[in-house]
C-alpha positions as CSV (number, residue, x, y, z in Angstrom):
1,X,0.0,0.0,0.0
2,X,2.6,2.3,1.1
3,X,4.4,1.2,-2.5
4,X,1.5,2.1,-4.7
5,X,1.4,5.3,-2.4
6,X,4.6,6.7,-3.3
7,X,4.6,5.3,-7.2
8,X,1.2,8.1,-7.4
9,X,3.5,11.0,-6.1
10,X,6.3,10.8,-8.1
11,X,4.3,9.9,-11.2
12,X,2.7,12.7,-10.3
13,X,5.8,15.1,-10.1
14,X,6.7,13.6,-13.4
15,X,3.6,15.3,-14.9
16,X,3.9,18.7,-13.2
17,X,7.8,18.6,-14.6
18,X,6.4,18.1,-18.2
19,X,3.8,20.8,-17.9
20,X,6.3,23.4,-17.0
21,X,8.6,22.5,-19.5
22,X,5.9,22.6,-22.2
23,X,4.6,25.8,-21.2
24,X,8.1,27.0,-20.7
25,X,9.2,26.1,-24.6
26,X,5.7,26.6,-26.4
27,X,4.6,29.9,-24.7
28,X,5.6,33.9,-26.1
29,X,6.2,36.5,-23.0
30,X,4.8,39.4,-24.0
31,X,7.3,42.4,-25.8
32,X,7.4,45.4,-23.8
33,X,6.6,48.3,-25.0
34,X,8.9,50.0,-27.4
35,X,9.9,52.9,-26.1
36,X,7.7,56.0,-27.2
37,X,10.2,58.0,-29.8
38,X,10.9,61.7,-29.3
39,X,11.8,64.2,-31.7
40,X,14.7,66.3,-30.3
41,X,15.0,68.2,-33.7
42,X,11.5,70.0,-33.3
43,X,12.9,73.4,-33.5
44,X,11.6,75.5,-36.8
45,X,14.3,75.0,-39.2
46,X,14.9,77.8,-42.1
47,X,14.0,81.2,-42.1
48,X,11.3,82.8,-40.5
49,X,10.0,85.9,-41.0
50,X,6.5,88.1,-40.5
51,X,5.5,90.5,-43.3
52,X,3.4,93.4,-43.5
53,X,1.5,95.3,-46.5
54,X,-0.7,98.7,-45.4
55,X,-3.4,100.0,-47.4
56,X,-4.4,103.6,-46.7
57,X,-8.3,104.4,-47.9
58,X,-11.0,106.8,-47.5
59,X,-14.0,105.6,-45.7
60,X,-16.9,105.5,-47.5
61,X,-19.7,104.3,-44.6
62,X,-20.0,106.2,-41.0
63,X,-21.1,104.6,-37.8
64,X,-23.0,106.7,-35.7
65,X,-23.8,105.3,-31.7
66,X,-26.9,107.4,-30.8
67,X,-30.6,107.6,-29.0
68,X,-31.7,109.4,-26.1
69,X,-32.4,109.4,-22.1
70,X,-35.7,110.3,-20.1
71,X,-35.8,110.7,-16.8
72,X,-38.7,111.4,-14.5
73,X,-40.3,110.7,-11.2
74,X,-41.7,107.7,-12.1
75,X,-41.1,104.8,-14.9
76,X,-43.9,105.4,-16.8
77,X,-43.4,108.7,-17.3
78,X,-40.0,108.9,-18.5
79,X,-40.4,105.2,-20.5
80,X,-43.5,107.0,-22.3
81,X,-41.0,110.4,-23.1
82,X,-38.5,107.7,-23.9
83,X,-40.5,106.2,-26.9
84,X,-42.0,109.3,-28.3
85,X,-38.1,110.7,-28.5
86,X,-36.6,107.9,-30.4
87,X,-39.8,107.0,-32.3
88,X,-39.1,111.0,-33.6
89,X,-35.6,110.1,-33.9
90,X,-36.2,106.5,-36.2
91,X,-38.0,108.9,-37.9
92,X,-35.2,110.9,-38.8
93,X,-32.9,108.8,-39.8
94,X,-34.8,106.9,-42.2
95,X,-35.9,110.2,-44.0
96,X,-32.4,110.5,-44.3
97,X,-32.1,107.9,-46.1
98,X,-30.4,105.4,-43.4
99,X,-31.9,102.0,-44.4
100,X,-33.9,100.0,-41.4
101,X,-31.9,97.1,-42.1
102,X,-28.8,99.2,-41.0
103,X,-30.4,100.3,-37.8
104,X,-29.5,98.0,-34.6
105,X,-30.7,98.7,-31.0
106,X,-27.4,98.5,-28.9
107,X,-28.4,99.5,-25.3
108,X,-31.5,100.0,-23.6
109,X,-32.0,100.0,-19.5
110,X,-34.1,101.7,-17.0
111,X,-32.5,102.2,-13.3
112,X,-33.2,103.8,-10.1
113,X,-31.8,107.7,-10.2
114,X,-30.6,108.5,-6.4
115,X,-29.6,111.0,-4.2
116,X,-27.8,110.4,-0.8
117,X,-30.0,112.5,2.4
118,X,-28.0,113.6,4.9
119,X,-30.5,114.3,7.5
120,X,-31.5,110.4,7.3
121,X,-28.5,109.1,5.9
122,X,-29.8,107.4,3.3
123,X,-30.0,107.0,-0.7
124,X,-33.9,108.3,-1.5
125,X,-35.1,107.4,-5.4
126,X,-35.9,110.8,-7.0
127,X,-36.5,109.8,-10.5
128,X,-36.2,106.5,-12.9
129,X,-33.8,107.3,-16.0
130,X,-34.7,105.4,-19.5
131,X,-31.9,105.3,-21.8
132,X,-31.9,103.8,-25.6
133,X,-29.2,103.7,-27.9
134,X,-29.0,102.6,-31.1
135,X,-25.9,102.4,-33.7
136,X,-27.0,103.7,-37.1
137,X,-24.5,103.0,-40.7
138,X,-24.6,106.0,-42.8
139,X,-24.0,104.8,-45.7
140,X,-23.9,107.9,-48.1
141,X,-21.3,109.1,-45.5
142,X,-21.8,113.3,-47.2
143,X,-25.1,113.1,-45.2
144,X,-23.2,112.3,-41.9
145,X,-23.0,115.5,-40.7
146,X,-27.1,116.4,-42.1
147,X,-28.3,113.4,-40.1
148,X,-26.9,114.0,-36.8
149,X,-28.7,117.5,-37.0
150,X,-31.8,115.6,-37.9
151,X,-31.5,113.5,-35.1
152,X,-30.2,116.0,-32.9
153,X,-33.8,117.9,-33.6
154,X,-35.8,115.0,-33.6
155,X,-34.8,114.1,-30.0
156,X,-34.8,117.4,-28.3
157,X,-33.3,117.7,-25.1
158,X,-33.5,113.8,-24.5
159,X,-30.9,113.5,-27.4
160,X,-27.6,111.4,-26.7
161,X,-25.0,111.2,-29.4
162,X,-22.0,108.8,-27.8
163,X,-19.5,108.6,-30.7
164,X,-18.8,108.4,-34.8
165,X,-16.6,105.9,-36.4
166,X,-15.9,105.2,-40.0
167,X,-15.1,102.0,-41.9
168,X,-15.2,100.5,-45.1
169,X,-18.3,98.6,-46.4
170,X,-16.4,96.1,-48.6
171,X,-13.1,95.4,-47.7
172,X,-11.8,92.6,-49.6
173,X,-10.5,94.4,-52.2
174,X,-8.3,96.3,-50.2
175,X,-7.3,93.0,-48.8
176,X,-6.4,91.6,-51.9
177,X,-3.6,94.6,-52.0
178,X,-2.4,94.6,-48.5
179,X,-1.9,91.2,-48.9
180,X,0.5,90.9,-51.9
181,X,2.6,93.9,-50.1
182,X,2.6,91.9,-47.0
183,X,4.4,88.9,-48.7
184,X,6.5,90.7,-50.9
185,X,7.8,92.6,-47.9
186,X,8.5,89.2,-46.1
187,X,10.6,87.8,-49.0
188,X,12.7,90.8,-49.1
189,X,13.1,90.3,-45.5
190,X,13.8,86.7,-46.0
191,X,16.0,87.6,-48.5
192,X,18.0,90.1,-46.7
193,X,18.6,87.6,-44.0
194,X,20.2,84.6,-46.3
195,X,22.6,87.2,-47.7
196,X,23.4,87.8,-44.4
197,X,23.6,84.3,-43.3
198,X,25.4,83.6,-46.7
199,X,22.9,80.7,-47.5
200,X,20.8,80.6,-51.0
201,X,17.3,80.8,-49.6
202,X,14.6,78.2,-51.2
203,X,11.1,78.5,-51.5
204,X,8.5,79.0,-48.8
205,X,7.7,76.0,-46.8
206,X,4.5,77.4,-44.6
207,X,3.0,80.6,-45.0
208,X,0.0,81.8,-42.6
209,X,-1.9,84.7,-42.5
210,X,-3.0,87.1,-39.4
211,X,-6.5,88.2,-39.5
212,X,-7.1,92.0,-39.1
213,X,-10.1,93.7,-39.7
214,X,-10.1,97.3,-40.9
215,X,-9.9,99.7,-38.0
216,X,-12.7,101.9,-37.6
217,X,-11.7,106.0,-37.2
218,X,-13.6,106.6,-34.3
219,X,-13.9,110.8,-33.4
220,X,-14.8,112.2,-30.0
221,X,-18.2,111.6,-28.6
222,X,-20.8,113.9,-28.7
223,X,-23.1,115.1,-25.6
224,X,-25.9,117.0,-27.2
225,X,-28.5,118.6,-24.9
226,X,-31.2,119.3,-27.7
227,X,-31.3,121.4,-30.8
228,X,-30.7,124.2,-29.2
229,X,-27.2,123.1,-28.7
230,X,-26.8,122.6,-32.5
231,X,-25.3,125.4,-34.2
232,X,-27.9,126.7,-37.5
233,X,-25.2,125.4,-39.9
234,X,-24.9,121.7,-40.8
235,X,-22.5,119.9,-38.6
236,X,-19.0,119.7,-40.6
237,X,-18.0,115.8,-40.4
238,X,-14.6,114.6,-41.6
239,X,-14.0,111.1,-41.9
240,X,-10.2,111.5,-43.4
241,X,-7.9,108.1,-44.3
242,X,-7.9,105.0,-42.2
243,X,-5.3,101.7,-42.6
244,X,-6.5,98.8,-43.9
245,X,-3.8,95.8,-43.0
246,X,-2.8,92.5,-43.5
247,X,0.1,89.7,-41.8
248,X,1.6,87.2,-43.0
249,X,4.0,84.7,-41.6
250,X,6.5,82.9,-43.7
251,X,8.9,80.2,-43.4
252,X,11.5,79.6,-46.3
253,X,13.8,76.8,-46.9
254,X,17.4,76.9,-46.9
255,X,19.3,75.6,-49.8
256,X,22.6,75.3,-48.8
């Protein structure tokens, strides 16, 4: 008994043995990883440089930021002055010719109007103030100067001009222009630097372009306190030049 005991053990060892050496010659370990490859050389190679073309043009549209403010002891009151005001002023500036489309309501609020007491020491409401302002594109920018004495008539004393700025309607042609100075100006830059580097410079390997819209001429705003403060003559407006721009940036290859 004790015999057949220990013949079942080691024939059992046996087997364990062969397993292990069958796993151990059939099975793959599994490759590690490959390590993850990192480009050292990363650094822009060639030569870099930003160019710039400038268009100067004569505005040919005017923005004008305008409306008017009521104020009265209650909110009804000075919301009901409020509407007839700039009803008269729409008015004005579409007989002027200034097309609804290009008529856009940019602020409108009512608040509390305040005053601190002394004797109580504390803030006392003496009035609600209704403010509406609109921004209005002129369009035939001679009549400028007519429809701010329009409005300025139309709205009375309730009249708020905050500013005048001038732009160009369309410009993509101007872009077109500003853009073919802007990269001629970076090759001669680019140019300038291989013969200074003494290197034969190749031809551009990325070119980008900055996008700047035409900045607008914006002149001092105008506080006007009703027609009275309008002088009989038409108000002289002068839109002058403005800078229309464009960027590019420009890497060239270097030949040798």
């Amino acid at each position: 008994m004790k015999r057949n005991w220990l013949l079942a053990v080691s024939l059992a060892l046996v087997l364990v043995v062969v397993g292990l050496c069958g796993c151990s010659s059939g099975a793959t370990l599994a490759e590690s990883p490959s390590p993850v490859e990192v480009n050292v050389a990363s650094q822009q190679e060639g030569i870099w440089v930003t160019g710039e073309g400038k268009v100067t043009v004569t505005p040919d549209i005017a923005i004008l930021q305008l409306g008017i403010a009521a104020q009265a002891v209650s909110v009804a009151e000075a919301q009901s002055q409020a509407a007839e005001a700039m009803e008269n002023v729409m008015t004005a500036l579409t007989d002027n010719g200034v097309a609804e489309k290009d008529i856009q309501t940019r602020y409108f609020s009512i608040y509390q109007v305040t005053r601190w007491d002394s004797e109580t020491e504390k803030e006392i409401v003496i009035g609600y103030r209704v403010t509406n302002m609109v921004s209005a594109k002129v369009r035939d920018i001679d009549k400028t100067g007519t429809i701010i004495d329009a409005v300025a008539e139309a709205g009375g004393n309730l009249t708020r001009i905050d500013n005048i700025s001038f732009s160009v309607d369309e410009p993509s042609t101007y872009y077109e222009e500003a853009r073919q100075k802007a990269m001629a100006d970076a090759k001669a830059k680019a140019e300038q630097l291989a013969e200074l580097a003494e290197v034969t410079l190749g031809k551009p390997t990325y070119i980008s372009e900055g996008s700047q819209a035409p900045s607008p001429i914006y002149r001092q705003g105008m506080y006007i306190e009703g027609a009275g403060a309008v002088p009989a003559p038409e108000t002289p407006i002068s839109p002058g030049e403005m800078e229309i721009s464009r960027t590019v940036q420009v890497g060239y290859a270097i030949l040798g």
